[in-house]
C-alpha positions in Angstrom: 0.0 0.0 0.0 2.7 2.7 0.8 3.9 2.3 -2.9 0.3 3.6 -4.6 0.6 6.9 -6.3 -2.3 9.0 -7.0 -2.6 8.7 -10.6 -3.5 5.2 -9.5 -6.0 6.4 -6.7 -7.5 8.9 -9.4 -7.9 5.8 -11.6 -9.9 3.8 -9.3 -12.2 6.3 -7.7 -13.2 7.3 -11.7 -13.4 3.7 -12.3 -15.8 2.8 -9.3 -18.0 6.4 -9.8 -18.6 5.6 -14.0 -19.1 2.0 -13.6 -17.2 1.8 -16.9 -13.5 0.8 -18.4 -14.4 3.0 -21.3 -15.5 6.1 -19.9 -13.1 6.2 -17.0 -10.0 5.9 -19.7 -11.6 8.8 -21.3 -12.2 10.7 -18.2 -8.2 9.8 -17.4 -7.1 11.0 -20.7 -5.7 7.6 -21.4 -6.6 4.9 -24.2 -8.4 1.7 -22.4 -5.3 -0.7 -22.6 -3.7 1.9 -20.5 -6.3 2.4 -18.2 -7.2 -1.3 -18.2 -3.4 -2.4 -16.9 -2.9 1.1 -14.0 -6.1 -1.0 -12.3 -4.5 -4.3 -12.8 -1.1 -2.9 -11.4 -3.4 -1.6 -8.4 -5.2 -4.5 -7.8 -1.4 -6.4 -7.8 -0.4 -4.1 -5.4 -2.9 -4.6 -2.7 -3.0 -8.5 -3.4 -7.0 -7.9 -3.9 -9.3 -7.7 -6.7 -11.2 -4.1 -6.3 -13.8 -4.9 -9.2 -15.9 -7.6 -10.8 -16.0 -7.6 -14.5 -18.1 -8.7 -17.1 -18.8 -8.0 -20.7 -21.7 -5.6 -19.9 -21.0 -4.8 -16.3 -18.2 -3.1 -13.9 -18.7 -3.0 -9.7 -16.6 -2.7 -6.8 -15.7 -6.0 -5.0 -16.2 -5.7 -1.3 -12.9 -5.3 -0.7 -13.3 -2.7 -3.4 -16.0 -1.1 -1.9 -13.8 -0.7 1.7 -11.3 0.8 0.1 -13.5 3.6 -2.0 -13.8 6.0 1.2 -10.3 6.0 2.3 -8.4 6.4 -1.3 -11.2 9.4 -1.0 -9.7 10.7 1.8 -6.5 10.1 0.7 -6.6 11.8 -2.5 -8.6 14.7 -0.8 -5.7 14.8 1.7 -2.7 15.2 -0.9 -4.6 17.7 -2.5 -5.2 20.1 0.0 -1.8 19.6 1.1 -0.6 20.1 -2.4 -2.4 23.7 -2.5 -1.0 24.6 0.1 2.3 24.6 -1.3 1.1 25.9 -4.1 0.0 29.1 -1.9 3.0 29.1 0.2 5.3 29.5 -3.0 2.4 32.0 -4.5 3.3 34.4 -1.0 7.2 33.8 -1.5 7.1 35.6 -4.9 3.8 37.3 -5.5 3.0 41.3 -6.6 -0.4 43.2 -5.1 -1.3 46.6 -6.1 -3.4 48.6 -4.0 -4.9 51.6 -4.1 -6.6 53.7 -1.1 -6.7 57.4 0.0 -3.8 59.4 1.5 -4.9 59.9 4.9 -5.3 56.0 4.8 -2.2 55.5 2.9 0.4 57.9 5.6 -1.7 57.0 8.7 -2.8 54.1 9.9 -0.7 52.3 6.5 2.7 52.0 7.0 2.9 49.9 10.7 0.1 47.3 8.9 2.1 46.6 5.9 5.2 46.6 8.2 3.9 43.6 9.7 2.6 42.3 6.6 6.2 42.1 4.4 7.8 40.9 7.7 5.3 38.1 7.6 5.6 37.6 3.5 9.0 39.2 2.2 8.7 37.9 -1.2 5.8 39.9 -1.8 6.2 42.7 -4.0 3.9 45.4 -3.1 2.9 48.3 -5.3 0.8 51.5 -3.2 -0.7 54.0 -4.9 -1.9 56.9 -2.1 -4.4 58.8 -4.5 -8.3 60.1 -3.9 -11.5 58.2 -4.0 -12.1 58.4 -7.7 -9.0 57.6 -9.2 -8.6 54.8 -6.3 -11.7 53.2 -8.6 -10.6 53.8 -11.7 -7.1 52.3 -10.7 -9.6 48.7 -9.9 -11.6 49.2 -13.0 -8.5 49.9 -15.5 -6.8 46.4 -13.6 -4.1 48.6 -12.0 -4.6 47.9 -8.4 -5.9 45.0 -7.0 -8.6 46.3 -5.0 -9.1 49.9 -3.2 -9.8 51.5 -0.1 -12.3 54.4 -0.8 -15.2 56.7 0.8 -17.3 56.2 -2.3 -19.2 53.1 -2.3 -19.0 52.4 -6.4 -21.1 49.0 -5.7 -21.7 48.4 -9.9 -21.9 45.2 -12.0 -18.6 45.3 -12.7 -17.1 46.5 -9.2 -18.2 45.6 -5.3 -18.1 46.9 -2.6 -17.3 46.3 1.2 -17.4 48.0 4.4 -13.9 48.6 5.7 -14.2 51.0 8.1 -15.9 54.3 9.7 -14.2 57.4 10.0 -15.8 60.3 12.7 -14.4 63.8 12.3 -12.7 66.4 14.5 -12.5 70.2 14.2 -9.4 72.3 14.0 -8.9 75.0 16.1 -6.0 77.1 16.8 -4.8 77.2 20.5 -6.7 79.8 22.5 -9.5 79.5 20.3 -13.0 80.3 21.9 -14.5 76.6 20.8 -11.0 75.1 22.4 -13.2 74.7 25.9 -16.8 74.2 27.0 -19.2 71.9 25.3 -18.7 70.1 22.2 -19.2 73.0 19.6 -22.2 73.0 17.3 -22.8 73.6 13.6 -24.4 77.0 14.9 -20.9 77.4 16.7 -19.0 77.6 13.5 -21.4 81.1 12.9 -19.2 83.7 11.5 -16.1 81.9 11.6 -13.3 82.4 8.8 -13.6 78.6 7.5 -10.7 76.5 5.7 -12.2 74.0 3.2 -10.7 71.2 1.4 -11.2 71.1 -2.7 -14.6 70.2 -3.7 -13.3 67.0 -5.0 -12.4 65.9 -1.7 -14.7 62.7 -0.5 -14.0 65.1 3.1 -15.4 68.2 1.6 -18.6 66.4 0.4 -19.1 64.3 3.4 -18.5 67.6 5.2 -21.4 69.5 3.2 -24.0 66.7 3.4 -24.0 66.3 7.0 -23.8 70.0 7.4 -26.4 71.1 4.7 -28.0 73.6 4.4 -26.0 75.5 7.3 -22.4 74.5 5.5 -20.0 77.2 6.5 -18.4 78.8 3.4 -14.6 79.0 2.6 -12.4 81.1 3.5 -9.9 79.4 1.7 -9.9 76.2 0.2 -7.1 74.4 -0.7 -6.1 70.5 -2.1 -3.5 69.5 1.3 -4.1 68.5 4.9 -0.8 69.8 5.7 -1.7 73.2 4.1 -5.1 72.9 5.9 -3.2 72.6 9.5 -0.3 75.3 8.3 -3.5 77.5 7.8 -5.4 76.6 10.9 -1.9 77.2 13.3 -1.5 81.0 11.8 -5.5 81.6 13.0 -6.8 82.2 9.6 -9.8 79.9 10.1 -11.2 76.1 11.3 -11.3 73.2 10.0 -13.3 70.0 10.1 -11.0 66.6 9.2 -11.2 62.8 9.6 -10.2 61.0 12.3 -7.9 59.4 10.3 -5.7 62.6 9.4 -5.3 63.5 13.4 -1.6 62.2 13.2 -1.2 65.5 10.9 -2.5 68.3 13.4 -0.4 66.7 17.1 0.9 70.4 16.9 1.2 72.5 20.2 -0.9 75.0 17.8 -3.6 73.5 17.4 -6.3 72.1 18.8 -8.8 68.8 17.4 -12.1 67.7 19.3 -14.4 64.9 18.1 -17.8 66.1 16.4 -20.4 63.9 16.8 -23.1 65.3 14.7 -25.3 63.4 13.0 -25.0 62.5 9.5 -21.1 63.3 10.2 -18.7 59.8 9.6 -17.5 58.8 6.7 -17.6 54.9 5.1 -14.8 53.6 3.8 -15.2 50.8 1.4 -13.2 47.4 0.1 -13.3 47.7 -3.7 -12.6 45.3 -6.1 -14.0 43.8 -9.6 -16.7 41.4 -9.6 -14.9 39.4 -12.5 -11.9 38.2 -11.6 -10.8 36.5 -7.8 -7.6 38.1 -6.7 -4.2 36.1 -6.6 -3.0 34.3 -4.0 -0.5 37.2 -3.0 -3.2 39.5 -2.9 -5.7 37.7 -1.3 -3.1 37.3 1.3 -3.0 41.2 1.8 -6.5 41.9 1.6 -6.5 39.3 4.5 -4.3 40.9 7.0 -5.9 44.7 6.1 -9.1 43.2 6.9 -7.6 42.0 10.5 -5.7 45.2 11.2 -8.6 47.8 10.2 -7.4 51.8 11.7 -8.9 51.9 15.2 -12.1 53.5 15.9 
């Protein structure tokens, strides 16, 4: 028994499931003669005849049919242990792409995938750190692997996860009125100079919908977080920004608090296409983001 290779186990289970010399050959990919003399070489092996045969009929012995379940196993055993491999090398020398936004990408980023290439060194990993939108289009053209965005683009050719929730904080500069007392209210921000992110910004419009129709107007609006909190420090206005961008404003300038006005936390979503399955190597990174998400 511990010489019987699986193309020999392959050959009786097709035998003993088609009932048939011919169509298990076929189903082998080998002409009957072939077939015919791997069952007799099994069947030598064991010292036991597995199947009766007749001119019109083929059925498992009862030896045959005690033997069915465990070349099953078997078989199903060396398989799975065979994909494994197969995975393992896939990890030593695979490439993932992803795509996901900046505050994401400088944040909470960096330490996660630290742990990840320490974990699979082989990996070569591609990030691109760009906004929602061209996060999407990135999974769409094939150039990332899947996304981490705040617009849920849940099409028939793309879906969509939840990943995360982001909260907000405003901006203050140190000494600022709205630096003490209760948490400040959309009524609060009343006549104060206001520094917006670009339209464009996924911030900006979650920012306007949950604030609507009492949205402060800018000041100044500009494209950068860094810019916002360079802004925000020299007391030209006040900010609203995602939890996830706090690690830019620890300045002895300024001052964040948590908002938690309704309608104000942003989704951020898994995306990837609906047609293909990602790689082994991917699948493998998508698997340790999902376990690491940023903390709430």
């Amino acid at each position: 028994m511990t010489d019987l290779s699986t193309r020999q186990l392959r050959a009786f289970l097709t035998l003993a499931d088609s009932a048939s010399f011919t169509r298990a050959a076929a189903a082998c990919h080998l002409s009957q003669p072939a077939f015919s003399a791997l069952i007799r070489g099994l069947e030598d092996q064991v010292g036991l005849r597995l199947f009766d045969r007749s001119t019109r009929h083929v059925a498992l012995t009862p030896e045959g049919a005690a033997l069915r379940p465990r070349a099953q196993r078997l078989l199903e055993e060396f398989e799975a242990a065979l994909e494994g491999l197969r995975e393992l090398a896939a990890r030593e020398r695979g490439r993932v792409s992803i795509a996901l936004l900046p505050s994401l990408a400088a944040g909470w980023l960096p330490e996660v995938l630290a742990g990840f290439r320490a974990r699979w060194p082989g990996i070569t990993l591609s990030v691109a750190d760009v906004l929602s939108e061209p996060c999407i289009e990135r999974v769409q053209r094939g150039e990332a692997d899947f996304a981490l965005a705040a617009v849920r683009a849940d099409t028939p050719e793309l879906q969509a996860e939840p990943f995360c929730t982001d909260g907000f904080h405003l901006v203050l500069p140190a000494g600022h009125r709205l630096t003490q007392g209760p948490m400040p209210t959309p009524a609060d921000l009343h006549g104060e100079a206001f520094i917006h992110l670009s339209r464009i910004s996924s911030v900006r419009q979650y920012i306007e919908a949950a604030l609507h129709p009492q949205v402060p107007p800018a000041t100044l609006e500009v494209e950068q977080l860094a810019t916002v909190a360079g802004l925000v420090r020299a007391g030209l206005g006040l900010s609203i920004v995602p939890a996830l961008t706090l690690y830019q404003f620890q300045d002895p300038g300024l001052v964040t608090r948590p908002l938690a006005w309704p309608g104000l936390a942003r989704q951020i979503y898994l995306m990837r296409r609906r047609d293909r399955g990602l790689s082994v190597a991917a699948q493998a990174l998508h698997d340790w983001l999902t376990a690491h998400p940023p903390a709430p």
